[in-house]
C-alpha positions as CSV (number, residue, x, y, z in Angstrom):
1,X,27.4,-37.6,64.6
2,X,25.1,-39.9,66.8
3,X,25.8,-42.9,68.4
4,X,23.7,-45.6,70.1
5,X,23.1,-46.0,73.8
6,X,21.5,-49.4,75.3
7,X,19.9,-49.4,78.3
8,X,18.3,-52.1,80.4
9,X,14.6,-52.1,81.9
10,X,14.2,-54.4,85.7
11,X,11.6,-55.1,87.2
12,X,11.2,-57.4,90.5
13,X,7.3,-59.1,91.2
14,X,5.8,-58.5,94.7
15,X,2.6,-59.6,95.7
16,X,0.7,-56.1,96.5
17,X,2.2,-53.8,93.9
18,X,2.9,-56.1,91.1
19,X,6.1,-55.6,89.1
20,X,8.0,-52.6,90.2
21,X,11.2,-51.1,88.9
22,X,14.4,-52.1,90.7
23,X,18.2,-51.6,90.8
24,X,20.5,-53.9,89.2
25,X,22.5,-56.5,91.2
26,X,26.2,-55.6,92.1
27,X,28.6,-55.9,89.3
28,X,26.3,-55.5,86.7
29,X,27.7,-54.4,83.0
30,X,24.5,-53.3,81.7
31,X,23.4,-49.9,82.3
32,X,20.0,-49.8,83.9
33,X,17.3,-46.8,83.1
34,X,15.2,-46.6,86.6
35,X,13.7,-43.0,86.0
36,X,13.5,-41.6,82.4
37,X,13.2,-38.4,83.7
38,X,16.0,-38.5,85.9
39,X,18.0,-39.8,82.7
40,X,16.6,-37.2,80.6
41,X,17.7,-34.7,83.0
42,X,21.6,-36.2,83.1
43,X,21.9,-36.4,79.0
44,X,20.9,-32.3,79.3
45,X,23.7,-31.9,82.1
46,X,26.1,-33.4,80.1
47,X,25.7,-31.7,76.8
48,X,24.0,-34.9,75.0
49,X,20.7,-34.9,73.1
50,X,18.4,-38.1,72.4
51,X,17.1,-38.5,68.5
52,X,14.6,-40.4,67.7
53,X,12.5,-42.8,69.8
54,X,13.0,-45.9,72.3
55,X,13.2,-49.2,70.4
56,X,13.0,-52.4,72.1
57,X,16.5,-54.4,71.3
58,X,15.9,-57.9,69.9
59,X,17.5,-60.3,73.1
60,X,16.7,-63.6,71.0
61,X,20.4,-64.2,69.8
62,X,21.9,-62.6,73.0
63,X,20.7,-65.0,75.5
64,X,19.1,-68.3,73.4
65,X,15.4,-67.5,73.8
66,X,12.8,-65.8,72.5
67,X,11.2,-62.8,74.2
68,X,7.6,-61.5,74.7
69,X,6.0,-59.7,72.3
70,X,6.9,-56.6,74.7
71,X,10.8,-57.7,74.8
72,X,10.4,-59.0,78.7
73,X,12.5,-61.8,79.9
74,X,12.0,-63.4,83.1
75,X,13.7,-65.6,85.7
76,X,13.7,-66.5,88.9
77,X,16.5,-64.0,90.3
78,X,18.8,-62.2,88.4
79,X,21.8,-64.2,88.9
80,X,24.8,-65.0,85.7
81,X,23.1,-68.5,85.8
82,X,19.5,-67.4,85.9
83,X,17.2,-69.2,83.3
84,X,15.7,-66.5,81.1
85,X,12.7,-67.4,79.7
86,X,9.3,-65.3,77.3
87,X,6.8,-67.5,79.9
88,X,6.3,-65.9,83.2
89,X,5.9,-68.4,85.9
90,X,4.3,-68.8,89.5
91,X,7.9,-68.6,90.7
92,X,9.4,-65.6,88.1
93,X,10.2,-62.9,90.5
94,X,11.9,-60.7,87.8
95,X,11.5,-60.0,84.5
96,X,14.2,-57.3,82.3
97,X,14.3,-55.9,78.6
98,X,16.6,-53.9,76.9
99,X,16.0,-50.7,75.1
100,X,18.3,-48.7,72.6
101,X,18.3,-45.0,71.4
102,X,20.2,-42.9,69.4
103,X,22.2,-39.9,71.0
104,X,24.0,-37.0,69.7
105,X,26.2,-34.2,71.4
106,X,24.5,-31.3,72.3
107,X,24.6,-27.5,70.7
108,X,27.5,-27.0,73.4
109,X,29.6,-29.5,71.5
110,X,29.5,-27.4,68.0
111,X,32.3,-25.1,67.1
């Protein structure tokens, strides 16, 4: 038995480094990967197993617009009224995408 598990990708833009992983504004719903090895380690810990590969999720119907060919979005700030947009601008300071990947409970889980 497997089941799916969606994850988001952020990034913020800064003018040295360039875009850079980041954590998710407060009150997020979406569950933010910031270190896949740090996440590979958790799904171990708690008995859970990854199959198959990362696939980009298709964000066209979720939020109106199309993405890049690379699944970012970005916008200004991440704020509930942000406009999301496949064009980065000279004032897009973040950009997000969203992944999804199949899991399945772990030898510890058989009978």
């Amino acid at each position: 038995v497997s089941t799916q598990s969606t994850w988001g990708e952020l990034q913020r833009w800064y003018p040295v480094p360039g875009w850079v992983s980041t954590t998710p504004p407060p009150g997020s719903t979406l569950r933010f990967i910031y270190d896949a090895d740090l996440l590979n380690r958790w799904m171990e810990q708690i008995g859970w197993v990854w199959v198959g590969t990362w696939e980009l999720c298709d964000l066209s119907r979720e939020v109106g617009c199309k993405t890049t060919e690379d699944g970012w979005l970005y916008a200004t700030e991440l704020i509930e009224t942000a406009i999301l947009t496949a064009t980065q601008h000279r004032d897009s300071r973040v950009r997000l995408r969203k992944w999804k990947r199949s899991c399945s409970p772990g030898d510890a889980f058989l009978p």
